[in-house]
N, C-alpha and C positions, 0 to 999 in steps of 0.2 A: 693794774694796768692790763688794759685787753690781750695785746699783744701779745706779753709774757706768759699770761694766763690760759692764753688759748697754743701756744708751744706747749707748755705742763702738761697740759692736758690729752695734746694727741698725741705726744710721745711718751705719757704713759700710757697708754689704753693699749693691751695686751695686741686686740686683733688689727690693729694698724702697726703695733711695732713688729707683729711679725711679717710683715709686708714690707717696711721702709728701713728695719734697725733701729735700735734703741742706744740706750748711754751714748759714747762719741761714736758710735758709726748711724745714728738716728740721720738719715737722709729726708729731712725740713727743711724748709730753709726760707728765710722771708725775703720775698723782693726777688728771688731769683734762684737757679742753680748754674754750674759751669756746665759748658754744655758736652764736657766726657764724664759728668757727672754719673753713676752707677744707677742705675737704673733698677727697679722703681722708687722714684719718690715725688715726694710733696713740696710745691712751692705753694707760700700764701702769701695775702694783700690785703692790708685794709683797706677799700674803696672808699669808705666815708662811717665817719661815727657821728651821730648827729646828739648833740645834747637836749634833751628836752626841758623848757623855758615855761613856768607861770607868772604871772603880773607881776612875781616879787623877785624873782633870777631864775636862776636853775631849781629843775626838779631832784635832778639825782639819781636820773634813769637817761641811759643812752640804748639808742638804736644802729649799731654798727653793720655796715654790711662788707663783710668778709669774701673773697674768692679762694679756695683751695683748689691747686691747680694738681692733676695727679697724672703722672705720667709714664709710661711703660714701654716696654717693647712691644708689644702687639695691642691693639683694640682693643680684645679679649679681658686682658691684662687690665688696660686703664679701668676699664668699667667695673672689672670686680673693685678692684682697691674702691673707683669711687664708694662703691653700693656698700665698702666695709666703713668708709668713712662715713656717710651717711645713716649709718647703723649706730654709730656712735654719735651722731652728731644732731641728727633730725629731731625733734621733739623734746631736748635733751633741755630741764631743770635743773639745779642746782649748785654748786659750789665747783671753780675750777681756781683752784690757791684760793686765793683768799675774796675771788670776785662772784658776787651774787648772780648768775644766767639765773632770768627772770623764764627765757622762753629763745631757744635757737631751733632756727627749720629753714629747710633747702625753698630758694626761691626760686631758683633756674639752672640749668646743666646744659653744657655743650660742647660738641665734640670738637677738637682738636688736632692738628700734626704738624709736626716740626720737619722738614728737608733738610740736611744737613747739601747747601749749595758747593761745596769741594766733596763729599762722598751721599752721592746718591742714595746708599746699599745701608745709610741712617737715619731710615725713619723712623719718629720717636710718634707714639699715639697719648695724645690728654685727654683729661675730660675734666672741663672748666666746671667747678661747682659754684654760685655765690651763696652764701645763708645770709641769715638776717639775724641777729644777734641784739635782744633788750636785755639789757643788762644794768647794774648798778651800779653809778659810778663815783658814790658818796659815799657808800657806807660799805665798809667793806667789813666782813666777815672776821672777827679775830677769837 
């Protein structure tokens, strides 16, 4: 399952855990974080997994397009973490658990800030990434 797969994966990869935390203090989180969340971290989204179809059903390759959203205290901040997640993540083949990445690369980026409307003095900077992710959704690796 994409999901889980793509958690495994950037909370193992050495140079984003040392940015976000790793084991329980791994700052990921899908769908969301609270907003005194500790800062930096990663929220992500699956926007859409499309399956792909020949005359006779499924092929067994899907195309998901993912957002990782990265967030910091300063500008500065957001955009290294993105540039370390895209370091990990752009052009990247192969195995995360048990799901075959056929081919994941960054399709778009963009900047980001959060106002906290009760305390001005908390603004939070992002940097929206979406990738594209083909992957396998039939045959998984064992």
């Amino acid at each position: 399952m994409l999901p889980t797969a793509l958690y495994s994966y950037i909370s193992n990869t050495a140079s984003i855990t040392n940015l976000i935390g790793s084991g329980t203090s791994c700052r990921l989180y899908p769908g969301g974080a609270e907003q005194d969340e500790t800062r930096p971290y990663i929220v992500y989204y699956i926007i859409s997994d499309l399956e792909y179809h020949i005359l006779t059903g499924a092929e067994g390759m899907s195309q998901a397009r993912v957002q990782l959203e990265c967030w910091a205290d300063t500008y500065l901040a957001a955009h290294q973490m993105a540039d370390t997640v895209r370091k990990a993540l752009d052009g990247y083949q192969g195995y995360w658990e048990t799901t075959i990445i056929k081919k994941c690369f960054l399709d778009n980026q963009t900047d980001s800030v959060y106002d906290d409307p009760e305390k001005h003095e908390d603004r939070i900077y992002g940097v929206l990434c979406d990738y594209s992710i083909m992957y396998d959704k039939q045959k998984p690796y064992m």
